[in-house]
OpenMM code with the backbone's topology and positions (N, CA, C; nanometers):
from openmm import Vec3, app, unit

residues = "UNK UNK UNK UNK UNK UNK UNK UNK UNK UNK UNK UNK UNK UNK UNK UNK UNK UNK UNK UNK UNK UNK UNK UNK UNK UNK UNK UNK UNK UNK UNK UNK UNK UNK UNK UNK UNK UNK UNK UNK UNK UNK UNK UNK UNK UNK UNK UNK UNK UNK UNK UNK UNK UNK UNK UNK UNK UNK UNK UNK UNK UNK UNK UNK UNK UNK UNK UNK UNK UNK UNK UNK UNK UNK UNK UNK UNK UNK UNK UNK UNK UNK UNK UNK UNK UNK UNK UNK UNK UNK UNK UNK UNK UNK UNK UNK UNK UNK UNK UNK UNK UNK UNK UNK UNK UNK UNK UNK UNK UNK UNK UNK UNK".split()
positions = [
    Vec3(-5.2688, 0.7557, 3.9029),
    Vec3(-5.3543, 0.8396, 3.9847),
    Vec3(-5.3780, 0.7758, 4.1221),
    Vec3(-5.4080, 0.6596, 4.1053),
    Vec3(-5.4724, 0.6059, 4.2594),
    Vec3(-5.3352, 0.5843, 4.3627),
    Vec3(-5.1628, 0.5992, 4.2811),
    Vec3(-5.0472, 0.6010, 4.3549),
    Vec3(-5.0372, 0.7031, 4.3968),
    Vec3(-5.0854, 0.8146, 4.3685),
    Vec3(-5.0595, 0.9847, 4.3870),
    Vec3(-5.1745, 0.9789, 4.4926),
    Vec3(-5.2646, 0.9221, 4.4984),
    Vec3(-5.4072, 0.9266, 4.6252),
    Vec3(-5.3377, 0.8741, 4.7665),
    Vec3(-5.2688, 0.7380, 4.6780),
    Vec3(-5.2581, 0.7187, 4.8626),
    Vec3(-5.0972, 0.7493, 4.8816),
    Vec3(-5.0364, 0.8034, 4.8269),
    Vec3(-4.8884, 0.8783, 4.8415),
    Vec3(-4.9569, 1.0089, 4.9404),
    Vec3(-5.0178, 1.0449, 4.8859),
    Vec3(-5.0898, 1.1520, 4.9942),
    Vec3(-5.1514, 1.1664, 5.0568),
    Vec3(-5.2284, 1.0332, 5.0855),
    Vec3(-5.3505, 0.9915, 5.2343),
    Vec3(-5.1962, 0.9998, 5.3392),
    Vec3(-5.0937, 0.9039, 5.2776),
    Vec3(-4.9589, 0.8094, 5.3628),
    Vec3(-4.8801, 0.9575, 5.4312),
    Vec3(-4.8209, 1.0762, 5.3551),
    Vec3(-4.8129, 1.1133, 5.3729),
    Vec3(-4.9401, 1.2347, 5.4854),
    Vec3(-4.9886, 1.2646, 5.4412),
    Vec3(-5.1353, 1.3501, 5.5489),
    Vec3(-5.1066, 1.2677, 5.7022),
    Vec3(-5.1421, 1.0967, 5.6831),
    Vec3(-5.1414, 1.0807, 5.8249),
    Vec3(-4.9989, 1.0540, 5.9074),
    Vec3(-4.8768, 1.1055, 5.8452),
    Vec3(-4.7352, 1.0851, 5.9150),
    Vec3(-4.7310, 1.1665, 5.9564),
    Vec3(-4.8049, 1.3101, 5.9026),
    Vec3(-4.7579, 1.4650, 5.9105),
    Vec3(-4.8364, 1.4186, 6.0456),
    Vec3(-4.9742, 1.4328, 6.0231),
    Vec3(-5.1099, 1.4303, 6.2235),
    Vec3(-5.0355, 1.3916, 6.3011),
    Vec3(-4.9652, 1.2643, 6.2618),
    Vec3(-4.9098, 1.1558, 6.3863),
    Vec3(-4.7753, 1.2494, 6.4790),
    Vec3(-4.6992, 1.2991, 6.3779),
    Vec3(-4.5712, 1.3862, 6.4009),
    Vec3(-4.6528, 1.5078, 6.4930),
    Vec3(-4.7705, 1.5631, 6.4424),
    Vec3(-4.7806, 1.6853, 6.4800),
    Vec3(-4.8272, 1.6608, 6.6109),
    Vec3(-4.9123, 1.5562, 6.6069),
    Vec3(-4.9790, 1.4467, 6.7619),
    Vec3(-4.8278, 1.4522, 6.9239),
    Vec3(-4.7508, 1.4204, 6.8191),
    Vec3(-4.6436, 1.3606, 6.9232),
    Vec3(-4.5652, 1.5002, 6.9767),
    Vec3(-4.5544, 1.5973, 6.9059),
    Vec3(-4.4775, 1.7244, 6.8764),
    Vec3(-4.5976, 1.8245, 7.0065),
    Vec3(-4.7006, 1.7921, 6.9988),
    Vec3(-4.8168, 1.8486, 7.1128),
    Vec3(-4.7649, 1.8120, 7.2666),
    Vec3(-4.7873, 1.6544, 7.2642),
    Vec3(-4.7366, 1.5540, 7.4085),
    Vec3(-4.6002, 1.6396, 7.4022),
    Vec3(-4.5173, 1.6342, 7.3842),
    Vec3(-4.3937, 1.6747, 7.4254),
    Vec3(-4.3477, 1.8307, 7.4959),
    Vec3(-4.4724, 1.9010, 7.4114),
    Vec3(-4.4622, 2.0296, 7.5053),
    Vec3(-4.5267, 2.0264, 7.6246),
    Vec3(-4.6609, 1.9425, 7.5966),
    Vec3(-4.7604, 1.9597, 7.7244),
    Vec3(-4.6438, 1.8821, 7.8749),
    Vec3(-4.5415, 1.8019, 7.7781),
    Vec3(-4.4750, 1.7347, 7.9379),
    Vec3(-4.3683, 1.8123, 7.9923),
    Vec3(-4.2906, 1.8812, 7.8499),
    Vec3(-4.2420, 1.9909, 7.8903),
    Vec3(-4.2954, 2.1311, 8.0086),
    Vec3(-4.3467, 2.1066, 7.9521),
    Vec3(-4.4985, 2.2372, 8.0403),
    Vec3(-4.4990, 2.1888, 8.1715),
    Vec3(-4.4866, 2.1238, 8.2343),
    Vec3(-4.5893, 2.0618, 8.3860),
    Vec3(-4.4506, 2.1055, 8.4634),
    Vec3(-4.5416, 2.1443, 8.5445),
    Vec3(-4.4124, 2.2662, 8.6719),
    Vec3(-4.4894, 2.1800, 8.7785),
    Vec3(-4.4703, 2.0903, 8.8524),
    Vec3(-4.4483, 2.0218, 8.9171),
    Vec3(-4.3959, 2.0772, 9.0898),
    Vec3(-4.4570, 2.0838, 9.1917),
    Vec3(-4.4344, 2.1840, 9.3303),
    Vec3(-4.3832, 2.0397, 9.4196),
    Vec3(-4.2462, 2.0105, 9.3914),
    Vec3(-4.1781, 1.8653, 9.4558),
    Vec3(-4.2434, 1.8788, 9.6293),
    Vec3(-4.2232, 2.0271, 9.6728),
    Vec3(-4.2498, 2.0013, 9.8075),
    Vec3(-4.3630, 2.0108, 9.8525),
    Vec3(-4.4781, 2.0562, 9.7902),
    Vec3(-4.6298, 1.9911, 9.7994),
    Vec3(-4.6574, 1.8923, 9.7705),
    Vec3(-4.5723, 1.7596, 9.6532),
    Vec3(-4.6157, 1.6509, 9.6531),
    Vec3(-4.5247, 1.6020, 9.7698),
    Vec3(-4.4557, 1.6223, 9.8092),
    Vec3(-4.3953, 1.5404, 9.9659),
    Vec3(-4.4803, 1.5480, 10.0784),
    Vec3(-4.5282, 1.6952, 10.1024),
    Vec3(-4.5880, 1.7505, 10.1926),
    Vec3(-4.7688, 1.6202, 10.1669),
    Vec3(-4.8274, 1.6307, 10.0431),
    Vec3(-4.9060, 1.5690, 10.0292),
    Vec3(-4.9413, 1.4523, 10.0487),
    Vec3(-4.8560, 1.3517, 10.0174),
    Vec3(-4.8309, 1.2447, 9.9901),
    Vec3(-4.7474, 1.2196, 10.1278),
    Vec3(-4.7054, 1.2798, 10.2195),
    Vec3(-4.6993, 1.2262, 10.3884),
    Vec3(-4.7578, 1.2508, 10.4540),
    Vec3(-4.8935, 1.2912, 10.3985),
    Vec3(-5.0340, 1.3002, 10.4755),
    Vec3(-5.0552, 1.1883, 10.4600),
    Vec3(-5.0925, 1.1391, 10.3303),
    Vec3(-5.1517, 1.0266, 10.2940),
    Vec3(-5.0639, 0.9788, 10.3660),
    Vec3(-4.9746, 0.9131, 10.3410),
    Vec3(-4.8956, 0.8261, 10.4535),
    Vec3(-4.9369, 0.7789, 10.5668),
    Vec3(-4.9556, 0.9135, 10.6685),
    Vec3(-4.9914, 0.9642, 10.8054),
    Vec3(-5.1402, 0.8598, 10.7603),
    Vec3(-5.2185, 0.8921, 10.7331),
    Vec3(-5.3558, 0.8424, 10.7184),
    Vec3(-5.3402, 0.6813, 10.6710),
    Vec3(-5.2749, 0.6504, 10.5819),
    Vec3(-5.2357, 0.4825, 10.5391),
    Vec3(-5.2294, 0.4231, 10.7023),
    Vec3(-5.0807, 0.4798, 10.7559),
    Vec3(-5.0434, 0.3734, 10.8850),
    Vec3(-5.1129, 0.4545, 11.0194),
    Vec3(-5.2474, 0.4765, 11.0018),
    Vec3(-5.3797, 0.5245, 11.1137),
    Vec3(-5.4751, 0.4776, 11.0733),
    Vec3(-5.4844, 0.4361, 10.9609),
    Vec3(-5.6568, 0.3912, 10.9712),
    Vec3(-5.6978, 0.2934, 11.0345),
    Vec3(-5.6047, 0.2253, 11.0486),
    Vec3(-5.6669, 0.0940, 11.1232),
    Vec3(-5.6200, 0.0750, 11.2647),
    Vec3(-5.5645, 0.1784, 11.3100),
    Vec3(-5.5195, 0.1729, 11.4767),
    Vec3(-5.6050, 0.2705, 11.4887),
    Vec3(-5.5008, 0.3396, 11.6364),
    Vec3(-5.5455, 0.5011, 11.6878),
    Vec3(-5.5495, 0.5955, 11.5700),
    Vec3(-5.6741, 0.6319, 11.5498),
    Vec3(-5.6899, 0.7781, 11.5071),
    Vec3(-5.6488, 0.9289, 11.5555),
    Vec3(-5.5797, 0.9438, 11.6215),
    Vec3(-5.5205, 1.0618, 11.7219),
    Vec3(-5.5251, 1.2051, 11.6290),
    Vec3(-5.4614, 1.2661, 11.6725),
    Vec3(-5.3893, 1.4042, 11.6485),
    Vec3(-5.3463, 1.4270, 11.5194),
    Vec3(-5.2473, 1.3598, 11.4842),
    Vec3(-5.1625, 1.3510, 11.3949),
    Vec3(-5.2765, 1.3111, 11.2491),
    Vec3(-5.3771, 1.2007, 11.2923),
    Vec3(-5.4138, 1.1286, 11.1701),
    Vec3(-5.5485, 1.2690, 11.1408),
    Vec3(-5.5935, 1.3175, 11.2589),
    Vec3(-5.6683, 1.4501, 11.2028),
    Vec3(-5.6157, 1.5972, 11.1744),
    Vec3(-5.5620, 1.5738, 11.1739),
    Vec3(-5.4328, 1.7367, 11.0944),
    Vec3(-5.3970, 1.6548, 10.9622),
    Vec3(-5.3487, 1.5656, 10.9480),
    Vec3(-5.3073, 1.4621, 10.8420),
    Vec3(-5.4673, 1.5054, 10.7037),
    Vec3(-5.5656, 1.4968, 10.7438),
    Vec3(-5.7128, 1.4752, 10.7106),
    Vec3(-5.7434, 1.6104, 10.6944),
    Vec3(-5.7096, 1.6982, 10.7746),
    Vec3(-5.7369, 1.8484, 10.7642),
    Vec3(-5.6813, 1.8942, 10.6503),
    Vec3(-5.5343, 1.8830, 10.6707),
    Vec3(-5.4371, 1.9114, 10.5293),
    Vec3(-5.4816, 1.8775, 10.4034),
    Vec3(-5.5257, 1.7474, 10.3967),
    Vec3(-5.5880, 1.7226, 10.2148),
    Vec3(-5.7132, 1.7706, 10.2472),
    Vec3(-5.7873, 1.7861, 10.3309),
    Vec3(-5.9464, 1.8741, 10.2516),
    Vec3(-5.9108, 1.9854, 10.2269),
    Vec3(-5.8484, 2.0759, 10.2338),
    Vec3(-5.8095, 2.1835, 10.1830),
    Vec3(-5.7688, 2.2008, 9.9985),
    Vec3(-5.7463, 2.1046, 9.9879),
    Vec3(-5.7242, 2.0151, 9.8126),
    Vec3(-5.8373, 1.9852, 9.7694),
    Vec3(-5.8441, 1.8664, 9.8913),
    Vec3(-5.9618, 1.7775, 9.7995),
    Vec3(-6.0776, 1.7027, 9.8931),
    Vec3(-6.1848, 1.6824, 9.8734),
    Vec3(-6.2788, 1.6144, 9.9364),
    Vec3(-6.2447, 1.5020, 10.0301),
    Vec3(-6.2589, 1.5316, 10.1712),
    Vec3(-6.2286, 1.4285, 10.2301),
    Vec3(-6.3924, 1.3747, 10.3366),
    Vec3(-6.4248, 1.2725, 10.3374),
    Vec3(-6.5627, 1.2674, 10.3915),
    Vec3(-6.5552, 1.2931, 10.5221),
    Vec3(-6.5893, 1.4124, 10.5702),
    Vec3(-6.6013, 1.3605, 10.7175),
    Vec3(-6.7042, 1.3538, 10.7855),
    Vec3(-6.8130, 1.3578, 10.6961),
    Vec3(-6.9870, 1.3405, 10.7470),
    Vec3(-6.9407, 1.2358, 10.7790),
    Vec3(-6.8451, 1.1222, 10.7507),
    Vec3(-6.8518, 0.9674, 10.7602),
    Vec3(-6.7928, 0.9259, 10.8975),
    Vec3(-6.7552, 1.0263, 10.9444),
    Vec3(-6.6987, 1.0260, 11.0853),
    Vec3(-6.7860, 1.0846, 11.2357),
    Vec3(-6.9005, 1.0542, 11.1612),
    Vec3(-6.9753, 1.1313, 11.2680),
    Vec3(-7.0884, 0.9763, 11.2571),
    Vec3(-7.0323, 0.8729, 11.3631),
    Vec3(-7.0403, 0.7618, 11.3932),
    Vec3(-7.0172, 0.7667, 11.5134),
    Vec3(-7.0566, 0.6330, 11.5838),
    Vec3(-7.0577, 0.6152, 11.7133),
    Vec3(-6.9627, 0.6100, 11.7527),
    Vec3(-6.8299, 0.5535, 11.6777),
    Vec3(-6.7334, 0.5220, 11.7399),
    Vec3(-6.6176, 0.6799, 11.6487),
    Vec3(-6.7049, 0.7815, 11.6414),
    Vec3(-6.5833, 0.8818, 11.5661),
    Vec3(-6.4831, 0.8669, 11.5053),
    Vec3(-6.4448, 0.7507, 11.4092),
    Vec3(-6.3546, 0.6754, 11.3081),
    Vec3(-6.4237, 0.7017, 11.2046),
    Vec3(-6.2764, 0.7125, 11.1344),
    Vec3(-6.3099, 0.7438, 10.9627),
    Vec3(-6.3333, 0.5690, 10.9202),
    Vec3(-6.4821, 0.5392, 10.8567),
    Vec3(-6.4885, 0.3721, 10.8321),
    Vec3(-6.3483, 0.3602, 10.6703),
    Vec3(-6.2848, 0.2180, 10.7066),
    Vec3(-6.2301, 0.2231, 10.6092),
    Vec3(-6.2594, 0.2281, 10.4551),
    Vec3(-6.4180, 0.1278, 10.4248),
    Vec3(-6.4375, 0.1632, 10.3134),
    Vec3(-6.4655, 0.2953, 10.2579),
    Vec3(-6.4834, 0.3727, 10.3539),
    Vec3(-6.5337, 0.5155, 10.2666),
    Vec3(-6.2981, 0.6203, 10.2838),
    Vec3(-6.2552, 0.5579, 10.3324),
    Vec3(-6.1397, 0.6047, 10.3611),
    Vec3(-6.0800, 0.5950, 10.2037),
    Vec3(-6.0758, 0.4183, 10.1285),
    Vec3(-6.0415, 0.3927, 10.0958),
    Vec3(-6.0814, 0.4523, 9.9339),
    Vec3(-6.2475, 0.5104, 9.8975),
    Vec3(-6.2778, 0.5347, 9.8016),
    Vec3(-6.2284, 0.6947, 9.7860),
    Vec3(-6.2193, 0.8122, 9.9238),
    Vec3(-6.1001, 0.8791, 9.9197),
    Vec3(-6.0315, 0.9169, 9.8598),
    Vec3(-5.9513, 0.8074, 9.9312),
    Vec3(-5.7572, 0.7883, 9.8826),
    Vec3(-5.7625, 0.8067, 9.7480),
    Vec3(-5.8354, 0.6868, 9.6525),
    Vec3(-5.8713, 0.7079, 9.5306),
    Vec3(-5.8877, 0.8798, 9.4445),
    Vec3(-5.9651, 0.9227, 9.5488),
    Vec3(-5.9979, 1.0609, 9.4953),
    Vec3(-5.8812, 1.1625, 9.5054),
    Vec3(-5.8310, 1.1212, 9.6295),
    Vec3(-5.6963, 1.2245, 9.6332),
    Vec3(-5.5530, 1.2172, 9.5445),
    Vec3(-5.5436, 1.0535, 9.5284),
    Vec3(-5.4300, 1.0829, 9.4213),
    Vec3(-5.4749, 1.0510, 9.2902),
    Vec3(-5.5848, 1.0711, 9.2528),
    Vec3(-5.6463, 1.1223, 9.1356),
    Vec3(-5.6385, 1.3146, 9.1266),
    Vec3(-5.6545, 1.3405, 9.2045),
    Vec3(-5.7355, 1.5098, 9.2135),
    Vec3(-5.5833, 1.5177, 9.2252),
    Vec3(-5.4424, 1.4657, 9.2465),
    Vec3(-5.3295, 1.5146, 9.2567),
    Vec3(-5.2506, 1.5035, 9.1250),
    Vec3(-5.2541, 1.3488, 9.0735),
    Vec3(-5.2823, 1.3882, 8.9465),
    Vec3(-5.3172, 1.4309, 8.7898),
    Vec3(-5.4266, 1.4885, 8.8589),
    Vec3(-5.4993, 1.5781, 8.7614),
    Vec3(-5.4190, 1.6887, 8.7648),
    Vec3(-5.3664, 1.7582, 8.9075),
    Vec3(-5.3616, 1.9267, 8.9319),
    Vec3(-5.2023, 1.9280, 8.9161),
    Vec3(-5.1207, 1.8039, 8.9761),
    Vec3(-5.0012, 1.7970, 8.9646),
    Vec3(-4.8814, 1.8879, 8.8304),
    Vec3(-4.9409, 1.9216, 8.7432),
    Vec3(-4.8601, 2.0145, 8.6572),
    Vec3(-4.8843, 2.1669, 8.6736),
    Vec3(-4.9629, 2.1992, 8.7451),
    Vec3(-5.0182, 2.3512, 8.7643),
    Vec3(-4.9874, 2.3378, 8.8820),
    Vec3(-4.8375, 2.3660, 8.8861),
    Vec3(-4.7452, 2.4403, 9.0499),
    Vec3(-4.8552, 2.4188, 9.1631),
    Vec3(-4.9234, 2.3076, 9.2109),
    Vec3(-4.9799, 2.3751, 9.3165),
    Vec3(-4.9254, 2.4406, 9.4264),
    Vec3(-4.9966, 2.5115, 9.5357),
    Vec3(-4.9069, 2.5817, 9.5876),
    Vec3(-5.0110, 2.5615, 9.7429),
    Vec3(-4.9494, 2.5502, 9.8748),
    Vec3(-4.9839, 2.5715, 9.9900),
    Vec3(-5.1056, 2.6662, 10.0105),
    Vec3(-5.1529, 2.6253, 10.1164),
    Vec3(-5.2831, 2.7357, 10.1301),
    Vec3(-5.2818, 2.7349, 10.2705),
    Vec3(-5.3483, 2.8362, 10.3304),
    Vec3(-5.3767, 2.8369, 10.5050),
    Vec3(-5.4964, 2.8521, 10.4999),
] * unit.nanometer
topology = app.Topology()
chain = topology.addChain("A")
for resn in residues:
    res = topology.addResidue(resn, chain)
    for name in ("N", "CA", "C"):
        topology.addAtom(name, app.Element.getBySymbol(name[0]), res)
């Protein structure tokens, strides 16, 4: 009796584990992935990496415009004396943006105006 108990605990948890792994495989199957929004995205960030610590110009605020449209970008934090994004608050950000990318990264994102 107690071989027939755990013949069938052994079996029960191979079946979960199988059915566990058999889930992951569709969900990775599943993720539709928008290659040219993560390029487009991710050479913002770029744009913003090699500006934060020089000139802030043109480029690095269109760069900044483009991801708030996604995702939270501070710009109360830019309303300083010297109108620069400070790096520590740049840097907690960045964090947020390629987090919030991905999170969303399997649900096609798609361009917005």
């Amino acid at each position: 009796m107690k071989n027939l108990l755990y013949v069938f605990f052994v079996v029960f948890f191979f079946s979960c584990s199988l059915t566990k792994k058999e889930i992951s495989s569709k969900e990775h199957l599943q993720c539709v992935e928008n290659k040219k929004f993560k390029t487009e995205f991710f050479k913002n960030i770029d744009i913003i990496d090699s500006l934060i610590t020089k000139n802030q110009n043109e480029n690095f605020n269109k760069s900044l415009k483009f991801i708030s449209i996604y995702t939270h970008v501070s710009f109360e934090s830019m309303l300083n004396y010297s109108r620069t994004y400070p790096y520590g608050v740049y840097e907690k950000d960045r964090k947020a943006w390629i987090d919030w990318y991905e999170k969303n990264k399997c649900s096609n994102i798609q361009f917005k105006e």
